[in-house]
C-alpha positions as MATLAB code, in Angstrom:
seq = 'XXXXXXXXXXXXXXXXXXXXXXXXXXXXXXXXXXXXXXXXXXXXXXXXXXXXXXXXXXXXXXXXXXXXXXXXXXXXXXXXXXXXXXXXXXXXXXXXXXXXXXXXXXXXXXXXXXXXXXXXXXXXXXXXXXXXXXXXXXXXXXXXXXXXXXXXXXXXXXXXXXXXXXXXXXXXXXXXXXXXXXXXXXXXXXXXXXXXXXXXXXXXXXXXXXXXXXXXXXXXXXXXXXXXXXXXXXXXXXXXXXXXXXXXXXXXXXXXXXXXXXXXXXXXXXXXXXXXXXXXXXXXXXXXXXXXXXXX';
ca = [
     -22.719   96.180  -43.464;
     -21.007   92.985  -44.729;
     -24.180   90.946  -44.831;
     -25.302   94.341  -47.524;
     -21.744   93.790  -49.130;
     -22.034   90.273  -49.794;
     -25.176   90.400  -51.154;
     -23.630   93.126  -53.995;
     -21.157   90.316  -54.744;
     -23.589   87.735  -55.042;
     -25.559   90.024  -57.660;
     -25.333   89.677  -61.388;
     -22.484   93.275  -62.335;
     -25.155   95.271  -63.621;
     -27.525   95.140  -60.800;
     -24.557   95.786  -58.222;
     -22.361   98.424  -60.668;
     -25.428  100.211  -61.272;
     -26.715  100.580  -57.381;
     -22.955  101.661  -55.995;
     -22.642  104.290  -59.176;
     -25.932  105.787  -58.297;
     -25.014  105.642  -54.467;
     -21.751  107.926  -55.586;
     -23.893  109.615  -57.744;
     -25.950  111.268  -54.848;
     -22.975  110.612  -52.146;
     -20.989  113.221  -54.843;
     -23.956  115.988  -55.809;
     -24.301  116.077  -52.072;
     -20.658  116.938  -51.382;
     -20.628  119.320  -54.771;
     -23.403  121.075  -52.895;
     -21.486  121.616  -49.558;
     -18.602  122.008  -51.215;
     -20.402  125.271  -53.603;
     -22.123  126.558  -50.291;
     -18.958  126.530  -48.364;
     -17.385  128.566  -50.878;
     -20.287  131.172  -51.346;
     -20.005  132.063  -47.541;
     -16.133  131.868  -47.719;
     -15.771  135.348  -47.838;
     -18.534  136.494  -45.252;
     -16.869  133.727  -42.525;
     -13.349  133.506  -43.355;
     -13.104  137.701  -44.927;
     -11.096  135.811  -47.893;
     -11.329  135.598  -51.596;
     -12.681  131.864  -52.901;
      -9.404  131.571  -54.807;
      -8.000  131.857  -51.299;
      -9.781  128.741  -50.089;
      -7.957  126.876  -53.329;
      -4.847  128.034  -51.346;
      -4.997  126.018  -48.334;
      -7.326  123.647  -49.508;
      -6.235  120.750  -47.159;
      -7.763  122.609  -44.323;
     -10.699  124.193  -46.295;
     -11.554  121.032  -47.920;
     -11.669  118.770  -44.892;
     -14.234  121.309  -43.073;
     -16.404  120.781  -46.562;
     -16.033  116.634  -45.048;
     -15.671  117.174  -41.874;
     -19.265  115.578  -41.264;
     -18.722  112.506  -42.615;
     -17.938  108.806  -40.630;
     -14.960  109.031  -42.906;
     -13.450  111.990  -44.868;
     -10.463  110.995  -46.576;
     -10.458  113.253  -49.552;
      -8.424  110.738  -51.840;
      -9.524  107.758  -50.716;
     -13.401  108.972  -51.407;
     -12.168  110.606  -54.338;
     -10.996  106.894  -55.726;
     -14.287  105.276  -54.487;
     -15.733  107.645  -56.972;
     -13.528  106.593  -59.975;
     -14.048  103.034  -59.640;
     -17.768  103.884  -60.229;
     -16.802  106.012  -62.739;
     -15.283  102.530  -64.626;
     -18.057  100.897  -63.781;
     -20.572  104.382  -65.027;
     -18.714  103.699  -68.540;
     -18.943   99.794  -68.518;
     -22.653  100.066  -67.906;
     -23.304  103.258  -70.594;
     -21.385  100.788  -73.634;
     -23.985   98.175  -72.597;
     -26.205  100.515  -72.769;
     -27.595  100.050  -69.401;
     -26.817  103.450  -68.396;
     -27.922  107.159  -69.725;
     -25.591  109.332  -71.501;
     -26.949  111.660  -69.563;
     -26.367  109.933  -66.203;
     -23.445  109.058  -66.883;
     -22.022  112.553  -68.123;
     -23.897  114.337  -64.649;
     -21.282  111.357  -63.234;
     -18.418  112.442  -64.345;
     -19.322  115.835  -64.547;
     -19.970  116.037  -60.268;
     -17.174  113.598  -59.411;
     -14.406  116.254  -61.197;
     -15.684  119.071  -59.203;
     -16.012  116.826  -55.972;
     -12.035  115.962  -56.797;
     -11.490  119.757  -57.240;
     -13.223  120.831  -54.290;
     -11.275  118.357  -52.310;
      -7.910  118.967  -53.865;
      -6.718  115.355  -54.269;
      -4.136  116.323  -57.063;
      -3.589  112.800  -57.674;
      -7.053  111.815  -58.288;
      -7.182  114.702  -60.748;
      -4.648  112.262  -62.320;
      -6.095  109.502  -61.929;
      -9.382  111.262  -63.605;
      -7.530  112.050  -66.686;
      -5.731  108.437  -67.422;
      -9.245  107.006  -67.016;
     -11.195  109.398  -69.373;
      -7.870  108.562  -72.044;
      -8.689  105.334  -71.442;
     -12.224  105.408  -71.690;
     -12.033  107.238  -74.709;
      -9.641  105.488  -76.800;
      -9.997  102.632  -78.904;
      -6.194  101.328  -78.312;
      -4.803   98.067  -78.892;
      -3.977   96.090  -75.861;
      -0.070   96.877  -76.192;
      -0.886   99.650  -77.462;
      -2.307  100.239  -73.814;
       0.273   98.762  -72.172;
       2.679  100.891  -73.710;
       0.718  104.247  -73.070;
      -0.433  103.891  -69.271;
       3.513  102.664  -68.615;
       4.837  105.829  -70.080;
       2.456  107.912  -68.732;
       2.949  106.384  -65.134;
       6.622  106.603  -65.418;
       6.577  110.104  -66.836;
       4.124  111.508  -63.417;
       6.102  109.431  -61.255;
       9.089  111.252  -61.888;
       7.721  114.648  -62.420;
       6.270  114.157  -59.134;
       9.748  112.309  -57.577;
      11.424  115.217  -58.889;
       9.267  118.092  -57.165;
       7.322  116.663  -54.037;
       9.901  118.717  -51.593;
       7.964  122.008  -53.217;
       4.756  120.725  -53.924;
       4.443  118.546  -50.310;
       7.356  119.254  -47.425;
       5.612  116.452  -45.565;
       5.876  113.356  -47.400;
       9.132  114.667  -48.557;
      10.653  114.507  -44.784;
       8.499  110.769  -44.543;
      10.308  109.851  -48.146;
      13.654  110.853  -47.216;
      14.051  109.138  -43.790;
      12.348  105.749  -45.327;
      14.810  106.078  -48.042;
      17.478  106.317  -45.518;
      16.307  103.520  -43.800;
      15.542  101.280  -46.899;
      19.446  101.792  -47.934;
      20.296   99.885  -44.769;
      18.191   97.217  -45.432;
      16.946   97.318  -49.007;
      16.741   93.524  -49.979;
      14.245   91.987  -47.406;
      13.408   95.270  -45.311;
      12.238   95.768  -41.461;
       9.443   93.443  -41.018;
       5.861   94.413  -41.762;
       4.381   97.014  -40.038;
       7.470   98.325  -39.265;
       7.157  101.741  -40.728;
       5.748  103.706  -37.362;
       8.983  102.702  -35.980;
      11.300  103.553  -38.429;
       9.663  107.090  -39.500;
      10.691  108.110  -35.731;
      13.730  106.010  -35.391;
      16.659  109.140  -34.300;
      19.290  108.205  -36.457;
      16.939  107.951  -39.639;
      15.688  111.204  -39.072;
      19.206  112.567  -38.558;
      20.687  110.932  -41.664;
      17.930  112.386  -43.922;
      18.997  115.814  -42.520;
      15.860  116.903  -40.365;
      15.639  117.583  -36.214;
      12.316  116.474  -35.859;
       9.790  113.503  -36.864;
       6.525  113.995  -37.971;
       3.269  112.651  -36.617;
       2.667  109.682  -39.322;
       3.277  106.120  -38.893;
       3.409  105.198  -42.523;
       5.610  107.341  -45.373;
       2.364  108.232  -47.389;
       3.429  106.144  -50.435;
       2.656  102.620  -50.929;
       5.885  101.232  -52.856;
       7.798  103.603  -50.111;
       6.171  101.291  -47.585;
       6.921   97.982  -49.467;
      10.365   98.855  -50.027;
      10.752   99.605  -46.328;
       8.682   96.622  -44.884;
       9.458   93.687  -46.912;
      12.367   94.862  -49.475;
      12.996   94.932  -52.893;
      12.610   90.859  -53.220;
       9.278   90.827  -51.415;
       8.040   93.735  -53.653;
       9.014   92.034  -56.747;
       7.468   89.266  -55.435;
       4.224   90.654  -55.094;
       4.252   91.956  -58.376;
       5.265   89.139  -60.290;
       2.169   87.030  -58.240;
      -0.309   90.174  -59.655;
       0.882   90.054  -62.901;
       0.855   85.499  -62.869;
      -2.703   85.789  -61.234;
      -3.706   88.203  -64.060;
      -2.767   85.958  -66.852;
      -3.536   83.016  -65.214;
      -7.386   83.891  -64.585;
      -7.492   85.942  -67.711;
      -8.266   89.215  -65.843;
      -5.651   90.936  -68.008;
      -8.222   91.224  -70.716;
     -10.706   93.157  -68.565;
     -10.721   96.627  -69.236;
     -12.039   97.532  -65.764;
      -9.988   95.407  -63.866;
      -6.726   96.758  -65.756;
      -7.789  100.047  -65.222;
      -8.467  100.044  -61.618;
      -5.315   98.118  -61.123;
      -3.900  101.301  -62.762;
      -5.398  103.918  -60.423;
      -4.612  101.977  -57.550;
      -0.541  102.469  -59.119;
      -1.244  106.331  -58.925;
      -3.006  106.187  -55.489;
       0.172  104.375  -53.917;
       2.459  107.086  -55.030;
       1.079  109.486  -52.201;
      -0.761  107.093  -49.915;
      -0.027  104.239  -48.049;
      -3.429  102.594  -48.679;
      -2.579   98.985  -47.626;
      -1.625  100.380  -44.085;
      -5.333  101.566  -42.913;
      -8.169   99.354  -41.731;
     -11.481  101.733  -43.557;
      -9.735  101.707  -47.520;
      -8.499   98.350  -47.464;
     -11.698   96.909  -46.445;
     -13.653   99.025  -49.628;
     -10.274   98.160  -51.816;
     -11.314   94.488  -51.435;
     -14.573   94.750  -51.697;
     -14.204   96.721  -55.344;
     -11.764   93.732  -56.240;
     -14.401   91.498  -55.498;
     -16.761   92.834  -57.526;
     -14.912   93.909  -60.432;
     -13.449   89.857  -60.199;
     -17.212   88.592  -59.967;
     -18.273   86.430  -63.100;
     -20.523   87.869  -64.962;
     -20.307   87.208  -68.677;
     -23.148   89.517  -70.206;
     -21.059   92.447  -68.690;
     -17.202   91.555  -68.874;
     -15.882   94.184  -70.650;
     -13.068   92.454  -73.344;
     -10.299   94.906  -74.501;
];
């Protein structure tokens, strides 16, 4: 598998963005297609209405995936918007179909619906603005931070209706980041804290839950390293971005941006299987290849 990655990297972008967008390309139609089938026998297995199966889609959804080596609906759902940057970087080269590339888009929004990743249907939308628009870079800027802070708070602001379960793991890291908020618990820390008594008491609940990370990546930050090692890591992003330039690719600014959304509900630095696919997208997006940088 890593012998197949490197050799991706080593290729020139267009040869290795076009084989993983076509690999997503079937890897969604065939998901689409279990996803459709599952829902045409929903009623004759389950004696329930298909707008029922939208209900509980959590459970639904994951026996649509349950087949796969790994079936995390929003971390496959992301996989699939990275190629999605990469779909529209190789159509404005014109090195991809319009046609391919609108069958792309068109099967990864129903594989994101099907799975009910709510964020990814997000995430879907700021990339087709993107995508679409002819902005300015701070014009850009300015747009994706207002946009970010806007959801962020909308979804701050409701996640003990919409989601009871991260709101229980956000309350009792918040608890436990007041104690320690500058320089945190250590990493790795989390498991121990999210069923730590007194944290769990404090945030007003009886009971912990069966998670050993809060399900949101700045939660998980604030409550490893602190504010000063968060800001740290930022401010190192944002150098390394100016330094090497990077800030100017569109792809690279954009995935940066999903990967924002994707850590308000999941701790995606905290498993093995996404952080290994994480760097390997970095990689390639980072690649040189000058006939298919894509200059804002």
């Amino acid at each position: 598998l890593f012998a197949i990655v490197s050799l991706l990297i080593a290729l020139p972008k267009r040869y290795s963005y076009r084989q993983f967008v076509y690999f997503m390309l079937v890897f969604n139609a065939l998901m689409v297609s279990a996803g459709v089938t599952f829902l045409l026998w929903f009623h004759e297995f389950y004696a329930l209405d298909a707008l029922d199966y939208f209900k509980d889609i959590k459970i639904y959804s994951g026996l649509v995936r349950d087949w796969l080596y790994y079936n995390h609906a929003a971390f496959l759902s992301f996989f699939g918007l990275s190629g999605m940057l990469f779909a529209h970087a190789l159509y404005q080269k014109r090195r991809l179909g319009k046609k391919v590339l609108y069958v792309y888009d068109s099967l990864l929004l129903l594989f994101i619906v099907l799975m009910g990743s709510r964020v990814c249907l997000v995430i879907y939308g700021v990339f087709l603005l993107n995508l679409l628009t002819q902005w300015k870079y701070k014009r850009r800027v300015i747009m994706n931070s207002l946009l970010f802070i806007s959801i962020s708070t909308i979804l701050l602001y409701n996640i003990k209706k919409t989601d009871p379960t991260r709101y229980q793991l956000w309350s009792i890291s918040w608890e436990a980041i007041k104690e320690k908020p500058w320089f945190g618990y250590g990493l790795g820390s989390s498991d121990k804290i999210l069923h730590d008594s007194q944290f769990i008491g404090d945030a007003g609940f009886t009971s912990d839950l069966d998670f050993n990370h809060p399900h949101n990546q700045f939660i998980s930050f604030l409550l490893e390293i602190g504010a000063l090692g968060t800001l740290a890591i930022i401010m190192i992003v944002v150098y390394w971005l100016y330094k090497t330039e990077q800030h100017k690719n569109k792809i690279m600014v954009l995935f940066l941006v999903g990967l924002g959304y994707i850590f308000l509900t999941e701790s995606i630095l905290e498993t093995s299987k996404p952080l290994y696919i994480i760097c390997f997208l970095f990689l390639l997006i980072t690649n040189e290849d000058k006939k298919l940088n894509i200059k804002n």
